[in-house]
TORLO-217745 format. One record per residue: x, y, z of N, C-alpha, C in turn; residue number from 1. Coordinates in Angstrom, 1 decimal, padded with zeros to 4 digits. Each point is the difference from the previous one (the first is absolute). Layout:
BEGIN
PT / n_east / n_north / n_up / ca_east / ca_north / ca_up / c_east / c_north / c_up / k
PT / X / Y / Z / X / Y / Z / X / Y / Z / NUM
...
% end
This chain:
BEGIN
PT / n_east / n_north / n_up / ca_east / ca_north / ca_up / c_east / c_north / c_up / k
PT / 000.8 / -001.2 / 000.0 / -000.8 / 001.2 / 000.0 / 000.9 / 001.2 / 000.0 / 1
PT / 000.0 / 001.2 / -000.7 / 000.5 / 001.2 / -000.1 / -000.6 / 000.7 / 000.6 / 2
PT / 000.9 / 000.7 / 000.9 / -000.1 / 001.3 / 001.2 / 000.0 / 001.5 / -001.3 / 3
PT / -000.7 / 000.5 / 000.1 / 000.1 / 001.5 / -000.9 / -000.1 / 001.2 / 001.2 / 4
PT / 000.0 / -000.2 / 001.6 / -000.3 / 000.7 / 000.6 / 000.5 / 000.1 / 001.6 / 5
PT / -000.2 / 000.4 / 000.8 / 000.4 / -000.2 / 001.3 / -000.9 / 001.1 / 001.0 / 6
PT / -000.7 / -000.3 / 000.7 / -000.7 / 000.8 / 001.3 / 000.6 / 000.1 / 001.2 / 7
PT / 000.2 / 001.2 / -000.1 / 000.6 / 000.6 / 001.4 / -000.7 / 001.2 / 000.5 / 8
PT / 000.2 / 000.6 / 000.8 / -000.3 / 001.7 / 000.4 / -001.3 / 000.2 / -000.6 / 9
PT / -000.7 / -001.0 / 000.1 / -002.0 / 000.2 / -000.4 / 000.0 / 000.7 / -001.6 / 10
PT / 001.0 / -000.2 / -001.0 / -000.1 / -000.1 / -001.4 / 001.1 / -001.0 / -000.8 / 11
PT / 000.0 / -000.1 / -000.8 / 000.3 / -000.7 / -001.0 / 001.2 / 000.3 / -000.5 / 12
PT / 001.2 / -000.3 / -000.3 / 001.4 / -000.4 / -000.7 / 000.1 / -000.5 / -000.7 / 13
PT / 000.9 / 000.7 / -001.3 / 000.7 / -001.0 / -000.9 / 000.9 / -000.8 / 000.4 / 14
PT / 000.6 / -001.0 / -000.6 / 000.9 / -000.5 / 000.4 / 001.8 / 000.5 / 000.4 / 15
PT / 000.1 / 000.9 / -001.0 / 001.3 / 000.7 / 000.0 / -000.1 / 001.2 / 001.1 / 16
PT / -001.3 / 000.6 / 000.5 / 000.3 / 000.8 / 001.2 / 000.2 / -000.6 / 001.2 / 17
PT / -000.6 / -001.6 / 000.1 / -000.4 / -000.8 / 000.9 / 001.6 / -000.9 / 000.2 / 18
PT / 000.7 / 000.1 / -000.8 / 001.7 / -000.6 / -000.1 / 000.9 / 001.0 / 000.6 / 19
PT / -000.5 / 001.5 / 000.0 / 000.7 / 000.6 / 000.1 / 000.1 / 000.5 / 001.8 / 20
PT / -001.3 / -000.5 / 000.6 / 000.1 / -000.5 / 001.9 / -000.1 / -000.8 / 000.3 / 21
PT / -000.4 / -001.1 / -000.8 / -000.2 / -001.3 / 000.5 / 001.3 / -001.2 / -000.5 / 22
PT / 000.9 / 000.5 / -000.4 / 001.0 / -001.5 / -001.2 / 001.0 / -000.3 / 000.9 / 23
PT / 000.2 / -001.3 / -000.2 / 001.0 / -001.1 / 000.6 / 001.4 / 000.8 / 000.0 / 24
PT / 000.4 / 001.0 / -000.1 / 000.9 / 000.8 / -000.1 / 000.1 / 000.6 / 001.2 / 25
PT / -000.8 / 000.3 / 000.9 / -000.1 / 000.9 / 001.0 / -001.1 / 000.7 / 000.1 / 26
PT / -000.6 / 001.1 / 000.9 / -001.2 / 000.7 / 000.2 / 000.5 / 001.4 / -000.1 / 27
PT / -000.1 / 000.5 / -001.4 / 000.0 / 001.4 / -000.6 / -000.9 / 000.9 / 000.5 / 28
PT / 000.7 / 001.3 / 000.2 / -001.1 / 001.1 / -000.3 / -000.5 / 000.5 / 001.8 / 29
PT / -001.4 / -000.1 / -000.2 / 000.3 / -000.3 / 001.8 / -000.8 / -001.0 / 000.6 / 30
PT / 000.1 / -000.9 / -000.7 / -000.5 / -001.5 / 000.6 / 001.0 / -000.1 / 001.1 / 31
PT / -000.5 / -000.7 / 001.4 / 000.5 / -000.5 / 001.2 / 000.8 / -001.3 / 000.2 / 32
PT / 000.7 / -000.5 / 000.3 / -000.1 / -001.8 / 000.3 / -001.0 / -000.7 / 000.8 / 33
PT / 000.0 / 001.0 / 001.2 / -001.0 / -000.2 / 000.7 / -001.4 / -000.6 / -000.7 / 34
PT / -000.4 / 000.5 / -001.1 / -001.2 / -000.5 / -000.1 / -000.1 / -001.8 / -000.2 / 35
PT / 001.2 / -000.3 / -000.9 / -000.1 / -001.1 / -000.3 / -000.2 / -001.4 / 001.1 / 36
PT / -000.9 / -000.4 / -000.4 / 000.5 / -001.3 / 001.3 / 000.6 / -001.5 / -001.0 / 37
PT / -000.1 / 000.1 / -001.3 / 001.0 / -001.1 / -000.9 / 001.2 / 000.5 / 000.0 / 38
PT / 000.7 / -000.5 / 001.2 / 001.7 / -000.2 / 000.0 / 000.6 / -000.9 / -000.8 / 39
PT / -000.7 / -000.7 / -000.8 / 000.8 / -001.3 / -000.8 / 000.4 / 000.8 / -000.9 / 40
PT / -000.5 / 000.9 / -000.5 / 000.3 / 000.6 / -001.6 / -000.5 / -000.7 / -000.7 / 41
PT / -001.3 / -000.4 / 000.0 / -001.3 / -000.1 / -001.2 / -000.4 / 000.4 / -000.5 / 42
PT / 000.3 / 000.0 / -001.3 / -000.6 / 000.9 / -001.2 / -000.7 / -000.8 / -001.1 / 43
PT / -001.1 / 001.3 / -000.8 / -000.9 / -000.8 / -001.1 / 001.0 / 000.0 / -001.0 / 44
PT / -000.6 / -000.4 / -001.3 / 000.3 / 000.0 / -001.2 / 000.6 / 001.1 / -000.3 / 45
PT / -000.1 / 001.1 / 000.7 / 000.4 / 001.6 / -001.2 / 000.9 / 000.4 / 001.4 / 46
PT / 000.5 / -000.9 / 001.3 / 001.1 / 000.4 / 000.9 / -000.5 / 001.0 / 000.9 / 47
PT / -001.2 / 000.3 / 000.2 / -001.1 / 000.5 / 001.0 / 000.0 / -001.0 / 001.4 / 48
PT / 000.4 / 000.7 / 001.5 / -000.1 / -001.0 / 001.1 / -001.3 / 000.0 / 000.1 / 49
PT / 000.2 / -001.6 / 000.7 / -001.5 / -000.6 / 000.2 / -000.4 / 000.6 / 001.3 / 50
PT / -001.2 / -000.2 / 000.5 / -000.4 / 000.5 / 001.4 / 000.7 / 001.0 / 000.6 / 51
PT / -000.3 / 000.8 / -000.6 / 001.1 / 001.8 / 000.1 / -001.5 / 000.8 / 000.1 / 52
PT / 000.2 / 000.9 / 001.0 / -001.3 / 000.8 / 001.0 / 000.6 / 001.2 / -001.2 / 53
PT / -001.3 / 001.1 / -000.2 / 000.1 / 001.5 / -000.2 / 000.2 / 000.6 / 000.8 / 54
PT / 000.3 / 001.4 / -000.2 / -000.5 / 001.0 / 001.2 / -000.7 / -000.1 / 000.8 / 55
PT / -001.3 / -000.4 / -000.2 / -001.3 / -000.2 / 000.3 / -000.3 / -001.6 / 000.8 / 56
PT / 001.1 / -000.3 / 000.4 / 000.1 / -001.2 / 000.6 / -000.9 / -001.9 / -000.7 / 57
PT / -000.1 / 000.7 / -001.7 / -000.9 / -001.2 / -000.5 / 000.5 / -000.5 / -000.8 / 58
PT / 000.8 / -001.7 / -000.7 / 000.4 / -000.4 / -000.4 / -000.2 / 000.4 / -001.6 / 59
PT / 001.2 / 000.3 / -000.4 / -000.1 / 000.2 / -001.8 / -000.3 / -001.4 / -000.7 / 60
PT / -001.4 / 000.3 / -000.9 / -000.2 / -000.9 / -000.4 / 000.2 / 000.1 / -001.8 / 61
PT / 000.1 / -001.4 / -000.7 / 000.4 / 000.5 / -001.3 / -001.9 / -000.1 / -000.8 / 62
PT / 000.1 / 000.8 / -000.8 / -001.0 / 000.0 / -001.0 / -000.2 / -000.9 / -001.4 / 63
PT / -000.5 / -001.2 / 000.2 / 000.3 / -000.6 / -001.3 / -000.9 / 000.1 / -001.0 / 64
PT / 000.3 / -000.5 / -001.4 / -000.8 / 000.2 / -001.4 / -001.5 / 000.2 / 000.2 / 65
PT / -000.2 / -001.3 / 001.2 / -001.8 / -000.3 / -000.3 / -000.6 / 000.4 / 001.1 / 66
PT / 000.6 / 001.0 / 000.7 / -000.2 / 000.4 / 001.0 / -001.2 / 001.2 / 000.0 / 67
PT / -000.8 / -000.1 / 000.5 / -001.4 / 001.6 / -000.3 / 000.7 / 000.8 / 000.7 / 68
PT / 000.1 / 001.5 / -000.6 / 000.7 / 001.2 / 000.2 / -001.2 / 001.0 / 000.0 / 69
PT / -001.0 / -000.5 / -001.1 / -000.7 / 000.9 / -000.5 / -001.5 / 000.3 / 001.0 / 70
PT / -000.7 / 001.1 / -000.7 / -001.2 / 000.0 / 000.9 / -001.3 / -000.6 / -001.5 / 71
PT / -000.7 / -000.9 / 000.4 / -000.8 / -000.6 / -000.7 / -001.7 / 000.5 / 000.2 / 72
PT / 000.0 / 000.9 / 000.9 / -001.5 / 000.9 / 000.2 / -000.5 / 000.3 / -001.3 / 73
PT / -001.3 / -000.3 / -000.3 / 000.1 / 000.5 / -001.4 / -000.4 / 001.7 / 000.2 / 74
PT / -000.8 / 000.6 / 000.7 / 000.7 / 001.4 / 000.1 / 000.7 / 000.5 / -000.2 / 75
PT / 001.5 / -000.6 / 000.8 / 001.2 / 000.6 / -000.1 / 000.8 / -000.2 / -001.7 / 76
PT / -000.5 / -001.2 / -000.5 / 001.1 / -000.3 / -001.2 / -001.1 / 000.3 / -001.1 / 77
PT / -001.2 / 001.4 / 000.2 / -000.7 / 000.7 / -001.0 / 000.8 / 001.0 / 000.0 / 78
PT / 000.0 / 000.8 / 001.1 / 001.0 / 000.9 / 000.2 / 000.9 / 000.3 / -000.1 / 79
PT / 001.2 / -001.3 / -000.1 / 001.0 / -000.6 / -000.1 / 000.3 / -000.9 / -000.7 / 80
PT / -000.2 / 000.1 / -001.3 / 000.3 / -001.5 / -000.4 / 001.3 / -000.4 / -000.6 / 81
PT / 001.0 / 001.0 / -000.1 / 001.1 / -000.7 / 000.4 / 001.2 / 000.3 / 001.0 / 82
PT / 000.1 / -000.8 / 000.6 / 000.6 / 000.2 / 001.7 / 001.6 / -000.8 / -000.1 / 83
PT / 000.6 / 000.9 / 000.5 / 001.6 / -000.2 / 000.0 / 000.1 / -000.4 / 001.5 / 84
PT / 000.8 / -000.9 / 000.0 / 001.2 / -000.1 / 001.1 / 001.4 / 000.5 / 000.1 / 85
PT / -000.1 / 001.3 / 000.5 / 001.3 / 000.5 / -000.1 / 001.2 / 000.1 / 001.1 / 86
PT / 001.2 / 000.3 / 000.0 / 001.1 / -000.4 / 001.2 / -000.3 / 001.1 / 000.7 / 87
PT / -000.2 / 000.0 / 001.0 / -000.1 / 001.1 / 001.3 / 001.0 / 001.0 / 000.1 / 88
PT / 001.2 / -000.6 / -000.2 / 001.5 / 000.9 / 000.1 / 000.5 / 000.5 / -001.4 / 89
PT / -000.3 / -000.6 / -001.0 / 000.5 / 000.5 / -001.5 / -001.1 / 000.3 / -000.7 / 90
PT / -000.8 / -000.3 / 000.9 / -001.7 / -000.2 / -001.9 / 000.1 / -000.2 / -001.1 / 91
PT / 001.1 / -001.0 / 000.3 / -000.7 / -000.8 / -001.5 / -001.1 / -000.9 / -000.3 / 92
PT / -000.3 / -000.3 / -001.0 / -001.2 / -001.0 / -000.3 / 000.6 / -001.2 / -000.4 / 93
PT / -000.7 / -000.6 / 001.5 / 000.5 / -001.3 / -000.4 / -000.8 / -001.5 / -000.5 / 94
PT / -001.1 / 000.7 / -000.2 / -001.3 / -000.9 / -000.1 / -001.4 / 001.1 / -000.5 / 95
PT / -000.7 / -000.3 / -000.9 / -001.1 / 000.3 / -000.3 / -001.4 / -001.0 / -000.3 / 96
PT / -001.6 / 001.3 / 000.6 / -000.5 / -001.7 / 000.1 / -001.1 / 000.7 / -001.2 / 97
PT / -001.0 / -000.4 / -001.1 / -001.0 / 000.7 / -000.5 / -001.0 / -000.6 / 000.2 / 98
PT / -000.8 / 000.7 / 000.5 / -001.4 / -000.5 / 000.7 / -001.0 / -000.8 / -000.9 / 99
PT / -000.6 / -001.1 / 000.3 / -000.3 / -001.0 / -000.5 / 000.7 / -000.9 / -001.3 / 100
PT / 001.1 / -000.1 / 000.1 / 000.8 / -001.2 / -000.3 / 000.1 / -001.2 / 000.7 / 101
% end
């Protein structure tokens, strides 16, 4: 299954902002050690530690392909009918959804 995303800090990340505090390299920027409680050095597929807390004391989780991001209200996706997932820290677009597909 492919990760295109990562939740932390109550929005959404790409992967390349999410490497850039979270990668097997060390904790960049101003991530803590403290948060971590995986001292083995477990990392996913893209070198992201595993069971590594946010700021916010809530485990980063990854976002994968088949994963719902979207809002499926049909009010909201009249309104809206095409809805991005974008990176919190860079905004990019990393996913788009068009309402009733």
């Amino acid at each position: 299954m492919n990760i295109i995303a990562y939740t932390y800090e109550a929005d959404y990340h790409c992967i390349d902002c999410t490497l850039s505090r979270y990668t097997s390299g060390g904790f960049n920027n101003r991530y803590s050690e403290q948060h971590t409680i995986n001292h083995g050095g477990q990392v996913d597929t893209n070198g992201v530690h595993v069971d590594v807390y946010d700021y916010e004391d809530n485990l980063v989780h990854p976002l994968f392909g088949l994963d719902e991001w979207q809002e499926f209200d049909a009010r909201h996706v009249e309104e809206n009918p095409i809805q991005y997932l974008a990176c919190g820290d860079c905004h990019a677009i990393i996913d788009t959804y068009e309402g009733g597909e």
